[in-house]
Every structure is written in C-alpha cells, then in structure tokens.
C-alpha positions in Angstrom: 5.2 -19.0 -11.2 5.9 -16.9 -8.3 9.6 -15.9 -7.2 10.2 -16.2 -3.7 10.7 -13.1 -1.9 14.6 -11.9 -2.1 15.6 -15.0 -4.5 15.9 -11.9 -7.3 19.7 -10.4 -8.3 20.3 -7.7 -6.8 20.1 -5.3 -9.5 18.7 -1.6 -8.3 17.5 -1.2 -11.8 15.1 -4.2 -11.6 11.4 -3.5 -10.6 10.9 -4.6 -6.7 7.5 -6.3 -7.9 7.1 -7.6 -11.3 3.6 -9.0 -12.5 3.3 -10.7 -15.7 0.3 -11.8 -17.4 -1.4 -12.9 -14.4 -4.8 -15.0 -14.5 -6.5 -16.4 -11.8 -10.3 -17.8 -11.7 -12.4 -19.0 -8.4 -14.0 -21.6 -9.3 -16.1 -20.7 -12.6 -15.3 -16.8 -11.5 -12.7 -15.7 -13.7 -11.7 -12.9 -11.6 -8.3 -11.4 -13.3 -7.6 -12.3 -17.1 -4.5 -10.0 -17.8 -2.6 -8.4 -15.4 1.1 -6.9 -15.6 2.4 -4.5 -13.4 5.9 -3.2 -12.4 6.7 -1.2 -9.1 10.6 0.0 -8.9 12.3 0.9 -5.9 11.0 4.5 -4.2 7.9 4.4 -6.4 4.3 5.1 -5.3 1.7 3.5 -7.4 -1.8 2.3 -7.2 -3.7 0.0 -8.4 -7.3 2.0 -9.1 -10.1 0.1 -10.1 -14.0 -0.3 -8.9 -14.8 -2.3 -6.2 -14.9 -6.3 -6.9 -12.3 -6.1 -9.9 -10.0 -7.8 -8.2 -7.5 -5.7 -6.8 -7.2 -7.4 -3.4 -7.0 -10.7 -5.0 -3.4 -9.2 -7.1 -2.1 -7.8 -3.2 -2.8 -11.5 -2.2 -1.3 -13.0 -5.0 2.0 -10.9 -4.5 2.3 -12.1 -1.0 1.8 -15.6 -1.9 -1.6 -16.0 -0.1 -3.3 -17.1 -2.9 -1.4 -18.9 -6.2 -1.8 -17.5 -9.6 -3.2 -19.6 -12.7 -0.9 -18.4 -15.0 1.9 -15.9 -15.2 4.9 -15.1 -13.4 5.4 -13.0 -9.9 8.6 -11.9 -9.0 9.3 -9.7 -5.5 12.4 -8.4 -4.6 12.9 -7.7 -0.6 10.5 -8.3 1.9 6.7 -6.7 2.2 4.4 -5.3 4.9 0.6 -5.5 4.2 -1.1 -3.0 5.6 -5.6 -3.6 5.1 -8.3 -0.9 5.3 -9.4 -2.0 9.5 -6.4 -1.1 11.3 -6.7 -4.7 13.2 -5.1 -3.6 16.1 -5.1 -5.9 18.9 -7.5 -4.5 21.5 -6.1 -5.8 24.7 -2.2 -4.5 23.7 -0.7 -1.5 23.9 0.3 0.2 20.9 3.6 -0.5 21.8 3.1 -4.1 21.3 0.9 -3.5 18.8 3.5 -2.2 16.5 6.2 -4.5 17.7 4.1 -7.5 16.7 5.7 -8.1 13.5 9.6 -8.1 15.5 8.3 -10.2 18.3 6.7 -12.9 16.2 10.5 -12.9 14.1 11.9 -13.3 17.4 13.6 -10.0 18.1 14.9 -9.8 21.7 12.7 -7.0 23.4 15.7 -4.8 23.8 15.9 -4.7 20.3 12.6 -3.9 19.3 11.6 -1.8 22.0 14.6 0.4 21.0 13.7 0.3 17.2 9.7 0.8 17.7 10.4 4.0 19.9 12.8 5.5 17.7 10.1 5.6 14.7 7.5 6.7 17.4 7.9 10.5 17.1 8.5 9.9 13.5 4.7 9.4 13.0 3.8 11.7 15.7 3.2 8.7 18.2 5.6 9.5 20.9 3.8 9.2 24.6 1.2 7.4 23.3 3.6 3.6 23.9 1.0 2.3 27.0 -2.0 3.6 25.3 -4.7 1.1 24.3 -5.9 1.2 20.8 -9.8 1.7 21.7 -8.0 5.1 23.5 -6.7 6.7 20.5 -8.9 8.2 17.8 -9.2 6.8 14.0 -6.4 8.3 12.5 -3.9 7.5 15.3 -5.2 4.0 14.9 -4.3 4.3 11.4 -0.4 5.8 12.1 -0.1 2.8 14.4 -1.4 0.1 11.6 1.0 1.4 9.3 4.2 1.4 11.4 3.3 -2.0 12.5 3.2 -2.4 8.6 6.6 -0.6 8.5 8.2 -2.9 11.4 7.0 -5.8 9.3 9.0 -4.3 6.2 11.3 -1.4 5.6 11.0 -2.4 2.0 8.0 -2.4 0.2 4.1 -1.4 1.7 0.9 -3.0 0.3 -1.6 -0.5 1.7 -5.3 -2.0 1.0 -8.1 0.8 1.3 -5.8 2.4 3.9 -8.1 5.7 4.6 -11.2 4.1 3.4 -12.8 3.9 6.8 -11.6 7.3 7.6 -14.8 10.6 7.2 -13.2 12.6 4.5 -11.2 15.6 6.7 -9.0 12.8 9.1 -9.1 10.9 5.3 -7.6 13.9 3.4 -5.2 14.5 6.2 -3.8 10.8 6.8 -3.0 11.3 3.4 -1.1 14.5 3.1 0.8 12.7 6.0 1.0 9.3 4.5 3.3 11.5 1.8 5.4 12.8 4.6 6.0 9.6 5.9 6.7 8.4 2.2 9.7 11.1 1.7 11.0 10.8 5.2 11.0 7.1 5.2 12.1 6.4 1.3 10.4 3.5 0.9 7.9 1.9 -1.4 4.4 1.8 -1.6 1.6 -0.3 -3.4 -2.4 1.6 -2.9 -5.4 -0.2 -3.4 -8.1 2.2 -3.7 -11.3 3.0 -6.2 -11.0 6.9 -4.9 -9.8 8.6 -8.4 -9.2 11.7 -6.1 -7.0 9.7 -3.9 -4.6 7.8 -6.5 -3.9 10.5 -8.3 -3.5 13.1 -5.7 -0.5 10.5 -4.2 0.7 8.3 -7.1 4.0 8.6 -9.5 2.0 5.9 -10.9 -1.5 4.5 -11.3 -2.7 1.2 -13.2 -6.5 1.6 -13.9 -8.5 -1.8 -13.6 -11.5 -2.6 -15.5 -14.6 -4.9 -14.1 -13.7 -8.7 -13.5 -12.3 -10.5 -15.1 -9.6 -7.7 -14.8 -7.3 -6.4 -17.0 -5.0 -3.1 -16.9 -6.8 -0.6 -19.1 -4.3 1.7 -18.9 -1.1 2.7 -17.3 -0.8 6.3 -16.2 2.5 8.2 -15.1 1.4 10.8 -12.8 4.2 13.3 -13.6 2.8 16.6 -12.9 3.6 18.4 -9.4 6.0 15.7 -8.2 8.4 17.5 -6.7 5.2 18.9 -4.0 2.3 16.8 -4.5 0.2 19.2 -2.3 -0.3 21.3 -5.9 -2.2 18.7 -7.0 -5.2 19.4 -5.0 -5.9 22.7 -6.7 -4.4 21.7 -10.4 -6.6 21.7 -13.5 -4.1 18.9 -14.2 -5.9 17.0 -11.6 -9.4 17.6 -13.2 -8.1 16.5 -16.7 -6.8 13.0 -15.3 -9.5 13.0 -13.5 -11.7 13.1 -16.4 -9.8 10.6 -18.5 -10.0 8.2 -15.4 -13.5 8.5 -15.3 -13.6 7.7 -19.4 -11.5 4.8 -18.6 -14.0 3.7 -16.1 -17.3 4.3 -17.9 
C-alpha cells in the first residue's frame, strides 16, 4: 500500500518516509524481498548497497513510479528526485533549467524568477542565470541539478548516484558542499550510492543492502563526528565502519 504524499498527520515525531516490509519482483526477478526503512525530518541517510540490488527500484517505489508487491509506503511532504546525469536541458539557461519544476506547477514568472535567484548565490550560482548548461563545468552542472531538485521540493531530496559521474577531487568536493547546503538549507536527504567512503563520510544514517533479492543487512547510526563531519575523513572511526561495511558486504 502506498500513502499518498502529505495524506500523513502532521506529527513532527513521525518519520517523513516510512518503508515497511517491501517486496517487489519483475517478472520472475525477485528484485527486493524485505525492505524497511525510516527517514525522520533533518536526517541524512543512505541507502548503500552494490550495484543491481535494487536501490533505485526502492527511490522509484517511494515516488510512486513503480508499485510495490507487498508492504506499506508512507511519505509525508512532497519530494525532489535528483539522478546521477544532471539532465539539464541543453538548449535552456540554467535559469530555466532550475525553474522547471515552478513553471511546470504553474508559478507566475515573477514568482519564480524571484525565488530561483534568491537561492542562486546560495549554491555559489549567482551570474551564471543566462548561462547554457554545456558552458558550465561538471560540478556546476551538478549545483544546478540539485537546486532544480530543491525548487521541485523544499522537503525531502532523493539524490541517486549524485557525484557518481564526477573524477574523484570535483566528487570529494561536491560533497563537502553538498553538507553545506544540507546545514544551510535544513532539509532532508535520501543517497543512493555503493561508495562506502561516501555514505559514511555524509550520513547520520546508512541502511546496507545485500545482493537481489534485497534485504536490509544492517542498519547503522553514524554517530561519530556529527557535529563537523569533515573529521570524518581522517578518523580511525571511519576505517572501523569501513571495515564492518565491507564484512557486511562480503
């Protein structure tokens, strides 16, 4: 059963997405047997798992895309889903790129030009409105996708193999600012990635997935250097949950 999106009381104490016991097969391909997860308001977790488990398959589930077998799917507030190619529309500015999701609700343009170029500087996009996207390099691409992800929902972020396309020094700093943007615009985030490094470098909170079918092998609170996540890069806590990861995996 899945819960339309803002049919939930509105209790701050209740998880924004709530996944229980979901199945769902393709055909013969049973592709996720058992999964439950819970992502409460501010949190940043990920989903971690190797590639084919089925983690895009859950992100499509949650936005209703695709219909679960069996379980139960509830979302409270509204979602913007963010995939790993930035699918910026060539032939638009990034102004209108980022507007998209306002224009097809039909905001008036006063509206959403004023909103879009107030969260501009915010990720460091300010004079780059009548730019074209082939003009800007791969991370600024990125920053674009994911405020066009933000105008779609100031609520809760599916980000799917955000930085995966990224070479690892524009990777490791779209995600030091990826955090930034987290704190200054308190919202929440669900990751898709199979980077250990990654999850646990950014999460509060990281399910690890085993092969397909899929199930949760184990739920991980990440609760070491929250307050500055930056220590993480050079904690030995980092190496020991990386290691137990890796078991997990194995």
């Amino acid at each position: 059963m899945h819960i339309p999106m803002n049919s939930y009381p509105n209790n701050e104490d209740l998880p924004l997405i709530s996944a229980e016991s979901i199945k769902k097969s393709f055909g013969e391909i049973k592709v996720l047997k058992d999964i439950s997860i819970k992502v409460n308001k501010g949190e940043f977790v990920t989903l971690l798992g190797p590639s084919g488990c089925g983690k895009t398959t859950i992100f499509n589930i949650i936005t209703g895309l695709v219909r679960e077998d069996e379980g139960k799917i509830t979302i409270r507030g509204t979602m913007g889903y963010m995939q790993q190619k930035d699918l910026l529309l060539p032939w638009k500015t990034i102004m209108d790129n980022v507007a998209l999701p306002l224009i097809l609700k039909g905001v008036g343009k006063s509206t959403w030009e004023a909103r879009v170029r107030k969260y501009l500087p915010v990720v460091g996009l300010e004079g780059y409105e009548e730019k074209y996207p082939s003009q800007l390099s791969g991370g600024m691409r990125q920053r674009a996708s994911f405020l066009r992800t933000f105008m779609a929902s100031e609520d809760i972020m599916l980000l799917d193999e955000a930085f995966a396309s990224l070479d690892s020094i524009t990777k490791e700093n779209m995600q030091k600012w990826l955090l930034e943007m987290k704190n200054r615009l308190n919202n929440t985030i669900l990751l898709i990635t199979h980077d250990i490094d990654e999850a646990i470098f950014l999460s509060d909170k990281i399910y690890v997935l085993s092969q397909k079918p899929s199930t949760i092998k184990k739920e991980i609170s990440v609760d070491f250097c929250k307050e500055d996540k930056l220590e993480r890069l050079l904690s030995p806590q980092s190496l020991l949950l990386k290691q137990e990861i890796l078991g997990l995996l194995g």
